[in-house]
N, C-alpha and C positions, 0 to 999 in steps of 0.2 A: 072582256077586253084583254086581261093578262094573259088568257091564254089563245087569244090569237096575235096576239103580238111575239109569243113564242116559236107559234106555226108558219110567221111569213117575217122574212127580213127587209123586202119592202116592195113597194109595188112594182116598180121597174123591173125585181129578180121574176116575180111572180107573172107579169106579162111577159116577157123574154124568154121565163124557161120552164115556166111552171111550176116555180118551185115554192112551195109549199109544205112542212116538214107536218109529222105525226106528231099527235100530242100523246105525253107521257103514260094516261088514263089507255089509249086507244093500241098504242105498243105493250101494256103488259097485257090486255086482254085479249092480242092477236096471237101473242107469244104462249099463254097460257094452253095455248091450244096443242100446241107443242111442248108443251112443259116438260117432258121426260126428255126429248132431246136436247133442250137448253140448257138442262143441267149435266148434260155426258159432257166433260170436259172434253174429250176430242171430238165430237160430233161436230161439223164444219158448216159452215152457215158462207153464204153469198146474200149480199143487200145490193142488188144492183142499180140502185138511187140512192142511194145512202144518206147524200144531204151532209149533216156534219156529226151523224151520229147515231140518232137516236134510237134506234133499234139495236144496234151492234153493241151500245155500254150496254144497254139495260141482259143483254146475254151477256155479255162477258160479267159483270156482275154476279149473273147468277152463275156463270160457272165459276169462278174467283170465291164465289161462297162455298162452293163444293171444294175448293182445292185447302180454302182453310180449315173445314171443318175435318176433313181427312189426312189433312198433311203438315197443318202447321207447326207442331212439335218439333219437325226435321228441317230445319232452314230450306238442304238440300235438296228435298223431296218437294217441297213447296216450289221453289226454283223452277224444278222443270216440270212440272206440272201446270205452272202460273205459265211457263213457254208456250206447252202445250196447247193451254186454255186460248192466248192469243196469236195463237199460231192457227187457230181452225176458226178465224173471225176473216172475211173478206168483204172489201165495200170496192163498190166502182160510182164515180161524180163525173156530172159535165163541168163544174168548178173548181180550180185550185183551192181558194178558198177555203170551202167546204173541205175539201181531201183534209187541211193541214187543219182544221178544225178537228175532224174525225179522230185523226192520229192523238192525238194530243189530248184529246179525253179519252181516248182509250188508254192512253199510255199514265195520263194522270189518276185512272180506275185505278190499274194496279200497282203504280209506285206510290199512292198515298197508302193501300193495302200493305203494301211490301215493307215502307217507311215503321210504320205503325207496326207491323211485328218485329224487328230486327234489328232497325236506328241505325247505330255505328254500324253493326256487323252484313249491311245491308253493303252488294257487291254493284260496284260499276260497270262488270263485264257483265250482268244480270240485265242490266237497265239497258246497255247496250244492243245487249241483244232482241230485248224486246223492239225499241225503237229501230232497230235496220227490219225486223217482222213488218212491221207497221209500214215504213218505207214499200216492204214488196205487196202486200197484202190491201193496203188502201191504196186505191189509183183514180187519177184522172183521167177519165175516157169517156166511151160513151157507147153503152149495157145496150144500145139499138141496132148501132153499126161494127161493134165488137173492136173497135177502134180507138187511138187517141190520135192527136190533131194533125201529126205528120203522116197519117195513113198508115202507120206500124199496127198491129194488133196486140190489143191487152195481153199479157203474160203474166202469171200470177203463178207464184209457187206455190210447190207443195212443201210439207215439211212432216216427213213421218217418224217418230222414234223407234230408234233399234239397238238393242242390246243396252237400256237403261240410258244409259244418261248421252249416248249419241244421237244424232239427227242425221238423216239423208234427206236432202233436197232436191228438187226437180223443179222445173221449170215446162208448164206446158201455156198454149196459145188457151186464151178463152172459148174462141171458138170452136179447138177440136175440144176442149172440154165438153160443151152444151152438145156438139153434135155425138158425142158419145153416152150423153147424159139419156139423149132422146130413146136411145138402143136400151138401157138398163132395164133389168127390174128396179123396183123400188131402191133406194141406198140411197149413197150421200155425194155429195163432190168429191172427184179422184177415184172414188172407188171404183174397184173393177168388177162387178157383178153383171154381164152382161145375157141378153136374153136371147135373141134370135141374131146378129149382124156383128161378128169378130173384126170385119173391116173397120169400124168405127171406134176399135179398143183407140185408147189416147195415147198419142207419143210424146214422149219429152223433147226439147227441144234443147235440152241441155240438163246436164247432170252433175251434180258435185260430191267430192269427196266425202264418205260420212265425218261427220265433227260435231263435237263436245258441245252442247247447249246452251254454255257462256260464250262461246267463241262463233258464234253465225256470222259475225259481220267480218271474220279474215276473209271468205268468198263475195264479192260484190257481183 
């Protein structure tokens, strides 16, 4: 009974949208399947039902355990590493709710991580930054119609590291993502490995300046 009262928040959500979440036992053993990419810190993951989480902590977790095991010595290095880590996490919900749910344990994964190594010397421009990630990265929309409500199309950035502790960002539609995804050989989201069809490489839709790792949210 405890744990279907986990998997459904009530029965109105569950007739209405279907919504139903994964139980924790059933997300590590999907993910396990995958276990070498959930631990590559940059390796980028899409949950396009995301719900209010539960797939997205349980990887960011496991890459947040990679970043401390490798990096937690250097405050600095942990820093953009722990960026990196949720910077390659993306969720799309037909609920608000849910969305702000999502955020907010993702963001509570790594600042209790973060808190717990660092304390005082733990940076506000750190936190900041994760949370405006989370902002672009978790959205409301809807993974069927490639849409949110006013008929716009989901946008979701990219965020790649260059030259160490800088970021360039890009900004493309979901949907020329997936329609280029479909062209690929195997790879991950963003990437450009493509196979027969160059018409379908993905364009940005907007581009920003590179910038410093603490400082992501001066570009809105």
């Amino acid at each position: 009974m405890e744990e279907i009262e986990k998997q459904v928040k009530s029965r109105k959500r569950v007739t209405d949208h279907g919504e139903v979440f994964t139980s924790e036992r059933e997300v590590n053993a999907m993910l396990d399947l995958v276990k070498q990419e959930t631990e590559r810190i940059d390796s980028r993951f899409l949950e396009p039902a995301c719900g209010t989480g539960n797939f997205l902590v349980e990887i960011l977790r496991r890459k947040l355990s990679v970043v401390e095991n490798r990096y937690k010595k250097n405050q600095l290095e942990y820093e953009r590493y722990a960026v990196i880590a949720v910077s390659s996490i993306y969720g799309v919900d037909l609920l608000q709710d849910n969305v702000e749910e999502a955020r907010e344990r993702l963001f509570d994964i790594f600042n209790t991580q973060y808190t717990s190594f660092y304390k005082s010397n733990c940076k506000d421009e750190c936190r900041t930054s994760i949370k405006f990630i989370l902002e672009r990265n978790i959205l409301r929309g809807d993974a069927l119609t490639l849409k949110v409500d006013n008929d716009e199309p989901i946008v979701f950035s990219e965020w790649s590291a260059v030259n160490g502790s800088m970021i360039k960002r890009r900004d493309f539609t979901l949907d020329n993502l997936l329609k280029a995804e479909a062209s690929k050989v195997p790879g991950g989201l963003f990437d450009n490995v493509y196979d027969t069809d160059p018409a379908f490489l993905p364009k940005p839709i907007k581009e920003y300046p590179l910038t410093h790792f603490l400082n992501l949210a001066d570009y809105v």
